[in-house]
C-alpha positions in Angstrom: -98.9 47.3 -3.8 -96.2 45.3 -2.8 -92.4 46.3 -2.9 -90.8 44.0 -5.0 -88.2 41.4 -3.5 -85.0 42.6 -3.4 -82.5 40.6 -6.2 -80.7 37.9 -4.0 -76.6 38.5 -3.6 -74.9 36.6 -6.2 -72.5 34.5 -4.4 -68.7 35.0 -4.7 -66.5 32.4 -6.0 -63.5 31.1 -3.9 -60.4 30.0 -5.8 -60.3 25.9 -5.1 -57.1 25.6 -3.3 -54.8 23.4 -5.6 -53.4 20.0 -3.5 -50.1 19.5 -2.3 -48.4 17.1 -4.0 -45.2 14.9 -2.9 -45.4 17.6 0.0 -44.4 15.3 2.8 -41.7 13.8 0.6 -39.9 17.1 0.3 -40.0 17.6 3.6 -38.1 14.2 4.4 -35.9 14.7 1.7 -34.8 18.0 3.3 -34.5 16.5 6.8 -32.5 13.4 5.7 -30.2 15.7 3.8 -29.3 17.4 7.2 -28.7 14.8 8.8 -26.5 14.0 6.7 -24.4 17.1 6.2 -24.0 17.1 10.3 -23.1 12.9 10.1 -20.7 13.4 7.6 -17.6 14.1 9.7 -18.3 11.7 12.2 -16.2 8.5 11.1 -18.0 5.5 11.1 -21.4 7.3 11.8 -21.0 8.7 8.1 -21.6 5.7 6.8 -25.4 5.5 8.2 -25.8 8.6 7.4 -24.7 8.3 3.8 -27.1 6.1 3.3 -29.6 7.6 5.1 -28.8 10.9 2.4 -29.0 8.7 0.0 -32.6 7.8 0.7 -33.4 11.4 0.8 -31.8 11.7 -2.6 -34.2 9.5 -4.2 -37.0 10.6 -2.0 -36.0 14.6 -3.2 -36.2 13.4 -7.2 -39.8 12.0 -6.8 -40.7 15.5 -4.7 -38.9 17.5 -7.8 -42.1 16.5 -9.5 -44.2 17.4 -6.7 -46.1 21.0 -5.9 -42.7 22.0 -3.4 -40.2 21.7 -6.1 -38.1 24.5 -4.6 -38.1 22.2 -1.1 -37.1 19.4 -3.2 -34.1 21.3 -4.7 -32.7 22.1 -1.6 -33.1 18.6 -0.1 -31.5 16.9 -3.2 -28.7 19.5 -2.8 -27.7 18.9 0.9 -28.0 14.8 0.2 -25.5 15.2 -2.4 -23.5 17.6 -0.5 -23.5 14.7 2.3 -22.5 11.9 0.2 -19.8 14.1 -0.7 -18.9 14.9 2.2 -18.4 11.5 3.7 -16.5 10.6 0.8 -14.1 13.4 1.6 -14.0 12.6 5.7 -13.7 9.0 4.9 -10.3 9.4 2.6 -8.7 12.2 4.9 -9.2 9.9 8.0 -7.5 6.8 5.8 -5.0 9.2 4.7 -3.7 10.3 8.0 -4.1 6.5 9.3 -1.7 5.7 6.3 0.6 8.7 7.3 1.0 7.4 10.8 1.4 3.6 9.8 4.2 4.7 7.9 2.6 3.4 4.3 4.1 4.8 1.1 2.0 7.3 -0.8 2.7 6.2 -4.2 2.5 2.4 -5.4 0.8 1.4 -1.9 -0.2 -1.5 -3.1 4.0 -2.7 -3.5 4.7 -4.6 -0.2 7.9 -4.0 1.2 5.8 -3.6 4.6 6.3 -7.4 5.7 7.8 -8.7 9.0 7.7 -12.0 11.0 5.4 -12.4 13.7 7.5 -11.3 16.7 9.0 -7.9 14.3 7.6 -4.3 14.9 6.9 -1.9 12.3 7.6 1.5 13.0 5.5 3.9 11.6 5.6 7.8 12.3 3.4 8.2 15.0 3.0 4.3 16.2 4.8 1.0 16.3 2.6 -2.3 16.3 3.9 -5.2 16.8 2.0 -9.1 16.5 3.5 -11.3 18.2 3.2 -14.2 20.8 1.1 -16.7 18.8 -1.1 -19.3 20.9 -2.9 -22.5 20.1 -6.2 -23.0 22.0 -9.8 -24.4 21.1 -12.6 -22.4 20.5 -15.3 -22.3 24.0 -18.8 -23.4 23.6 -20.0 -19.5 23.3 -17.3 -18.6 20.7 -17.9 -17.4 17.3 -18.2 -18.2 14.4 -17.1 -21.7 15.5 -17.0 -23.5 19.0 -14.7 -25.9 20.3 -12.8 -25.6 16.8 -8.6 -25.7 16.9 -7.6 -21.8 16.6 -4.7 -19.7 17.5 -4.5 -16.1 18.6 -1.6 -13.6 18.6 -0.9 -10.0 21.1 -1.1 -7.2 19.4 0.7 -3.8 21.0 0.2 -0.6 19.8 2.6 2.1 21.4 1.9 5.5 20.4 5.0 8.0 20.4 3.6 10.7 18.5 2.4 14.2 20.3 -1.6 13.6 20.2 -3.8 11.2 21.0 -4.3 7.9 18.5 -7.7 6.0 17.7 -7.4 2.4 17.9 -10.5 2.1 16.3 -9.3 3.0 12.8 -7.1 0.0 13.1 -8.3 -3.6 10.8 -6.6 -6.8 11.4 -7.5 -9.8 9.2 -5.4 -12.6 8.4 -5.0 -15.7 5.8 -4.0 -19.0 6.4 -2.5 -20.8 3.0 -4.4 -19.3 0.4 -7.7 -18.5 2.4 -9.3 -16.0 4.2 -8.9 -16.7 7.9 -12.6 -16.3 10.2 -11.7 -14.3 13.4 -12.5 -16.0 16.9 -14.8 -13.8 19.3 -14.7 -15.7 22.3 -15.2 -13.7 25.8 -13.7 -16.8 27.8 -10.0 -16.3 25.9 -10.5 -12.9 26.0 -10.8 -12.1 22.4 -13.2 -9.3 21.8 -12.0 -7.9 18.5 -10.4 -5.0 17.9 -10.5 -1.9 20.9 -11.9 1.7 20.1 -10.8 3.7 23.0 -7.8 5.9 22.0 -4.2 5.7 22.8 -2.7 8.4 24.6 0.7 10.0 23.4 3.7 7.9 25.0 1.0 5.2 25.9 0.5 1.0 24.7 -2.8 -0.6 23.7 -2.4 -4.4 24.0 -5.0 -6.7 22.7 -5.1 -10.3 21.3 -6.7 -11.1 18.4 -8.0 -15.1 17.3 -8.3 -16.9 14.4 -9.6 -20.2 13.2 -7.2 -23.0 12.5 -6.5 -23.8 8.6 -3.5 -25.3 7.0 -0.5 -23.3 5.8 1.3 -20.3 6.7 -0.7 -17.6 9.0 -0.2 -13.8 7.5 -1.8 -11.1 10.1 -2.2 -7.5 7.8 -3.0 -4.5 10.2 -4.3 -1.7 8.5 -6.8 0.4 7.5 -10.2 -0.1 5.7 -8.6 -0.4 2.3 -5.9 -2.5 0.3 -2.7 -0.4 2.5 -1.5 -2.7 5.5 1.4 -4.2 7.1 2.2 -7.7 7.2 3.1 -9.8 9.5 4.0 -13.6 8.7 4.2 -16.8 11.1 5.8 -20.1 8.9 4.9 -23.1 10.3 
């Protein structure tokens, strides 16, 4: 007789492992988000990296719906946190540029902060002074316009406060009449916008800034990045 066959193994059943979904959007969300905690107190740099946070904001909401929820949290947390962040840099660094301009904290929007080009307003930590104004014509390389009638004006900077002073949060624009005047770039005259290096304590920064002709009175505003500047007015 024969042995009979031995029953064959049943086989065992392996749990099918689920798929990852909106993974790889978590993870970027989460990345981006770092980034832009560390950007955030780097002026300037925040603003990239706002926007890059805000990327990862969106990016973290679509992941929320995803298999790594809990990754997703965290990375729509620290983009929020980074926008936040850079809100709170940006305002404390116009704050203490106000401070040192001398600008009132309350109704800054009231002038009273007007002088004629040649004055020099004398704000707590620096004095700035426009002055010297100079007719030339635009080179063949200048922008926004070449061989165009402009005039450009010194600007000085003297720091007399204890610590060093960043002439890159400075902005000068300027109107002619009742329009907005374009600024000359223009490496022959020597008009390369505004310097970022900073000025050290008892130290001058002097630059000259262009602008293209219009008709009417010229009115140079140093400032910051917002509606707070000083004024300074040439009639002609």
């Amino acid at each position: 007789m024969y042995a009979p066959n031995p029953p064959s193994p049943v086989p065992t059943a392996h749990p099918v492992p689920r798929p990852t979904k909106f993974a790889g959007l978590a993870w970027t969300a989460l990345i981006l988000g770092i980034v832009g905690v560390v950007g955030s107190p780097i002026i300037f740099f925040n603003n990239l990296t706002a926007v890059v946070a805000g990327v990862g904001f969106v990016l973290g909401v679509i992941a929320l719906f995803g298999s790594k929820k809990i990754l997703a949290a965290i990375g729509v947390v620290l983009c929020v946190l980074a926008v936040v962040f850079t809100v709170i840099a940006q305002g404390a660094a116009v704050k203490e540029l106000n401070e040192k301009l001398g600008l009132p904290e309350s109704d800054k929007k009231a002038s009273g902060q007007m002088y004629a080009v040649g004055e020099t307003h004398r704000g707590t930590a620096v004095d700035i002074t426009v002055s010297d104004p100079k007719a030339f014509t635009t080179g063949e390389y200048a922008a926004p316009a070449q061989n165009a009638k402009a005039t450009s004006y010194q600007v000085t900077v003297v720091n007399h406060s204890d610590k060093p002073w960043s002439a890159a949060m400075l902005l000068v624009q300027a109107t002619m009449g009742n329009t907005s005047a374009e600024q000359v770039f223009d490496t022959n005259a020597g008009l390369g916008g505004t310097p970022s290096q900073d000025i050290l304590p008892g130290k001058e920064l002097t630059f000259r800034v262009g602008f293209v002709d219009a008709p009417g009175d010229v009115t140079i505003q140093v400032g910051a990045v917002t509606d707070d500047k000083v004024y300074f007015v040439q009639k002609r």
